[in-house]
C-alpha positions in Angstrom: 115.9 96.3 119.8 113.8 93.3 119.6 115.1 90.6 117.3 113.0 89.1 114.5 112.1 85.0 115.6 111.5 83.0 113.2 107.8 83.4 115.2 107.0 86.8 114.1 108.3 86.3 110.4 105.6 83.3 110.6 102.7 86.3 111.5 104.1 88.6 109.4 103.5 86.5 106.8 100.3 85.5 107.6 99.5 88.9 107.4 101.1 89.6 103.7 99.0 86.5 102.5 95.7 87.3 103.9 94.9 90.8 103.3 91.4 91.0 105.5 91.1 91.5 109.3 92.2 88.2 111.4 91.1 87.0 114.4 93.7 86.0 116.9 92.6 82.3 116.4 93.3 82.7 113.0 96.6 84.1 113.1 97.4 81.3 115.4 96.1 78.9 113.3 97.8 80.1 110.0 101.1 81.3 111.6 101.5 76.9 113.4 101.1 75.7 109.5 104.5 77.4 109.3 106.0 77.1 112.8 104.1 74.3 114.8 105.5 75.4 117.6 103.5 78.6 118.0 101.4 79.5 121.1 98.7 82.0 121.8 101.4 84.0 123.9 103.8 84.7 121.4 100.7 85.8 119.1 99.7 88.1 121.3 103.0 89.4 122.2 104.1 89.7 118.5 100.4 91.9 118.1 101.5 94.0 120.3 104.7 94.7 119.1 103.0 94.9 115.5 100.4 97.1 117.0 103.2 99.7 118.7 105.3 100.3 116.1 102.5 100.9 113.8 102.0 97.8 111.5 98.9 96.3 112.6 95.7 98.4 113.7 92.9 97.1 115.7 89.3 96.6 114.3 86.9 96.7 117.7 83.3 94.6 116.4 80.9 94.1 119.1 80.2 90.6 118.4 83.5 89.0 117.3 85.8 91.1 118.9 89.1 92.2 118.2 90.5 92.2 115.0 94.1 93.5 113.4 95.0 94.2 109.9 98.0 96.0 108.2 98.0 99.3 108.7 98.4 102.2 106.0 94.9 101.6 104.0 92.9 103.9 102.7 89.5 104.3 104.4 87.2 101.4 104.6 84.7 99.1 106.1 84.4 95.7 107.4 81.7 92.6 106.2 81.4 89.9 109.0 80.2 86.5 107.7 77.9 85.5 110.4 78.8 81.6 108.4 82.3 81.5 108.7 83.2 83.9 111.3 85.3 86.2 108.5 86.1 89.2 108.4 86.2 91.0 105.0 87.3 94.3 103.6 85.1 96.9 101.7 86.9 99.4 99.5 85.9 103.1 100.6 83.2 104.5 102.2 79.9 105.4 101.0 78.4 106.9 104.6 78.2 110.9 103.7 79.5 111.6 107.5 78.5 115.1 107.4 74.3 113.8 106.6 75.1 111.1 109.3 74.5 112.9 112.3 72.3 114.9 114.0 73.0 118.7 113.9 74.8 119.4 117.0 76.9 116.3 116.8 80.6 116.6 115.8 81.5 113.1 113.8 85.4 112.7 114.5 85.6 109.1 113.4 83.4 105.9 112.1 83.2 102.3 111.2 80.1 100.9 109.8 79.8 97.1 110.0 77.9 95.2 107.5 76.7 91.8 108.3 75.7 88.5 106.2 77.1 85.9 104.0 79.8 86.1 102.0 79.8 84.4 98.7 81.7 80.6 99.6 78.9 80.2 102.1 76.6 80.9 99.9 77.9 78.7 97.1 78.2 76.1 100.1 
């Protein structure tokens, strides 16, 4: 059994406080304002471990990435601010799967990115 560093409790709880997709630059980032000491190795360790036993999932964009969020949400979608580089959650899904594809075609899973600015860029 792996123990629990003071490392991974720092990315944990970056995870409970921001409750949207991170990059691994940002959990880096937020996780070092609570242990300095953090490197881009035990990040991606800790993801991994996160990842396996079924905490984190992976968000594949084709522009910024990899991405994780907590696991155990209901269906949803993704915003990218092309500003900020953020990722943002959409609640649901309004993509009616079965008019999505072309007859023949067997949909057995989706993500649907939606790209722009998010609101604090705007304002900015």
């Amino acid at each position: 059994m792996k123990r629990i560093t003071s490392q991974r409790r720092a990315i944990e709880a970056v995870f409970a406080k921001h409750d949207r997709p991170l990059t691994v630059e940002e959990i880096l980032n937020y996780g070092r304002k609570s242990v300095p000491s953090l490197n881009i190795a035990t990040v991606y360790r800790t993801l991994k471990i996160l990842t396996d036993n079924g905490s984190l999932v992976k968000v594949f964009h084709p522009s910024f990435g990899t991405l994780y969020e907590r696991s155990g949400k209901d269906h949803h979608h993704h915003f990218f601010c092309r500003e900020c580089n953020r990722a943002y959650e959409l609640p649901g899904c309004a993509l009616k799967v079965d008019d999505a594809a072309p007859d023949g075609f067997v949909v057995e899973d989706h993500e649907v990115f939606l790209l722009g600015k998010c609101p604090k860029c705007i304002a900015a």
